[in-house]
N, C-alpha and C positions, 0 to 999 in steps of 0.2 A: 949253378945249374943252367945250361943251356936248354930250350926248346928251338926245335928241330920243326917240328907240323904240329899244325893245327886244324883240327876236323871238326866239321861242322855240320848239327840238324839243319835242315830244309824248314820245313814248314811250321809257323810263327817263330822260326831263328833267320832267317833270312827274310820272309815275307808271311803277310799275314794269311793262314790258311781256308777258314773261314766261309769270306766271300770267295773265294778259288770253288770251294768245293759247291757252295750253292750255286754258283752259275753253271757250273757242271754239271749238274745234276738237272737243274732247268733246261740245261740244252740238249739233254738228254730225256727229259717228260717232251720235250718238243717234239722231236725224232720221233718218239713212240708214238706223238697224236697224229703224227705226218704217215705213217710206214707201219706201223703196229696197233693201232685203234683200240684192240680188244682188252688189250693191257688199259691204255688211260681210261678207256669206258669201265674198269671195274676198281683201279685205284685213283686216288686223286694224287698229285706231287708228293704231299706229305706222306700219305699212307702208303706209296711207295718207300720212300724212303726210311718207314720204317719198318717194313717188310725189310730189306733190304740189310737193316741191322739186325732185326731178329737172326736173320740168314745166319748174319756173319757171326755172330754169337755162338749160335750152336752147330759153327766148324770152328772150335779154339785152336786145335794143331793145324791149321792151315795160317792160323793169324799173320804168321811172317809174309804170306805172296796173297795181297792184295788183287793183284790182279787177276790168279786165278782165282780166287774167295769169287770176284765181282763176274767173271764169266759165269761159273757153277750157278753161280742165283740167275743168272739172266735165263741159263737152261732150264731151268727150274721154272722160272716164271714163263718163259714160251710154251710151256709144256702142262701148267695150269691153266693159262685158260685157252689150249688149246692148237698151238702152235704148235704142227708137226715137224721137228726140226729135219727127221730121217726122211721125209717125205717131198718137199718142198723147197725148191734153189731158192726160192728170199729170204723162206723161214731159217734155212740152214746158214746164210748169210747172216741173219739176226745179230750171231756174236759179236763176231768179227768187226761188224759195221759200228752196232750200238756200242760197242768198246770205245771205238774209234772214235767218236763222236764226244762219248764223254773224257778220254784220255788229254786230244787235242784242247778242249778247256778248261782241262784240269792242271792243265802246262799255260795257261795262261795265267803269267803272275806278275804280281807289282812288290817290285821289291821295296822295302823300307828306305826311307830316304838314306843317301849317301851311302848304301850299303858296298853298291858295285863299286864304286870309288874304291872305300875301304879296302875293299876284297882285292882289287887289283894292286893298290898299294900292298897288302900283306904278300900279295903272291911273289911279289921280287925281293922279300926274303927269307921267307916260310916256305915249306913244303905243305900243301893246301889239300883236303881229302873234306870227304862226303862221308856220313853213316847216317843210313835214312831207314823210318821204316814203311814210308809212303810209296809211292809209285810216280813220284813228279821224275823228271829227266833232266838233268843241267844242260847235257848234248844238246837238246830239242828248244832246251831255254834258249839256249845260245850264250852260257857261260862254262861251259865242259875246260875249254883250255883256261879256266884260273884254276883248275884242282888237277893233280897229281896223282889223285885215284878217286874212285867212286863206288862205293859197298852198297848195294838195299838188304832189307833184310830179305827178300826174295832169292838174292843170288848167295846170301851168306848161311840161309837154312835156316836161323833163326831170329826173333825182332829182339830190338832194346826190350829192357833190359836187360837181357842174357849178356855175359859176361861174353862170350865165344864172338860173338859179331865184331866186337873191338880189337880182342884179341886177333881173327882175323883183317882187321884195318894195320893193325901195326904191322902186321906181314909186309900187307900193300905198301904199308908208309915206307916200311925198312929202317925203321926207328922202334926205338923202343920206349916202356913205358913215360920213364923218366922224361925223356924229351918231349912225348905230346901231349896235349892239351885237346880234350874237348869241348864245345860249346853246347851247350843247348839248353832250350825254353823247359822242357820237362823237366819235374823234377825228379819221379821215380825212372822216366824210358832213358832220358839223358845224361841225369846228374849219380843219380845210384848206380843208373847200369855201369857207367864208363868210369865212376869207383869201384865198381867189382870187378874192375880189370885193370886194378892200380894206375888207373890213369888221370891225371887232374885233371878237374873242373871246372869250368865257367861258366855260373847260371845268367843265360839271358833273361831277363825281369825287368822290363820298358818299364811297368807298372809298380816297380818294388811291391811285389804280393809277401806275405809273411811265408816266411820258408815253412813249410808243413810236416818237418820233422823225421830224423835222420839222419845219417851222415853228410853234415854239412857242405857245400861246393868251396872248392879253393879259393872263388873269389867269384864277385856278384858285379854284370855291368849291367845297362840299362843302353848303353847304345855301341856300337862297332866303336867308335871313335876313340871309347874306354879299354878296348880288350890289350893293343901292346902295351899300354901303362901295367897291366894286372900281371901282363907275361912276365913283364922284367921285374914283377916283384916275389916270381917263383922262389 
């Protein structure tokens, strides 16, 4: 069995997600205490952000596009305590800006050690692809040219696990299932999902956690430097 591509999660499979997203969100409580007041005068960081998930909770069928989910609440929130967005050019800016602000540090990331290494080693003989359900950018990273294609679940209509997102990657790949491989830290968004689209497995697991039950991953690494070893034992 030949493998052809190899597609990969973004966030904690390339780099840890985590601290990404709290600095982004900090830099983002910033902006609103600089430009928005009324908002951090009624939440504190935390209680923002958990506004924030309540939001996104109770919109399930938007789950795939993040980034609208994350506008719809900002409109929301300008408009509770009081920000007329129809009324007012900064209010109306609010989005757009406050987006921007947490996007730009949201694409701030530290990759895992020797990961880019890896990653460019695999790209000269693998066909290299993305299926993400985040909103980070490889383009804006500044590592767009090691992949071959890029899916989020925003542009493909639905997130991991759904079968259909991979299914449309292998289109992108031009490979089919037999030949690719997927990687990711998940174990139901990555590992399940991209088994219900017949397509093998590799659980990233830095930490060896006890697999949580289900259709097993085709094979288990803990660092980039293990994945061609696992390939060539398809």
């Amino acid at each position: 069995m030949t493998i052809r591509c190899i597609a990969f999660d973004l966030d904690d499979t390339l780099w840890e997600c985590h601290p990404v997203i709290e600095r982004a969100e900090h830099r983002f409580y910033e902006w609103l205490q600089s430009y928005y007041p009324k908002i951090s005068q009624k939440y504190s960081e935390a209680d923002l952000i958990t506004h924030r998930m309540a939001f996104m909770r109770s919109h399930p069928d938007n789950r795939h596009d993040l980034t609208t989910l994350r506008k719809q609440w900002m409109r929301e929130l300008a408009n509770e305590v009081g920000y007329d967005l129809s009324q007012n050019a900064q209010a109306r800016s609010f989005v757009e800006n406050g987006f921007e602000v947490f996007w730009l540090a949201r694409n701030e990331v530290t990759f895992f050690d020797d990961t880019l290494v890896h990653l460019e080693d695999l790209s000269t003989r693998y066909s290299l692809g993305v299926i993400s359900n985040g909103n980070a950018d490889v383009h804006h990273i500044g590592v767009g040219h090691l992949f071959d294609f890029v899916l989020s679940s925003e542009v493909a209509g639905v997130a991991k696990p759904h079968p259909n997102i991979f299914e449309q990657a292998l289109k992108l790949a031009q490979t089919n299932k037999n030949e690719t491989v997927y990687v990711g830290d998940d174990p139901k968004r990555d590992i399940l999902g991209a088994h219900g689209a017949g397509i093998h497995t590799i659980w990233f697991n830095p930490s060896l956690k006890p697999w949580p039950g289900g259709q097993t991953p085709t094979a288990v690494i803990q660092h980039l430097d293990q994945l061609e070893d696992k390939i060539s034992k398809l």
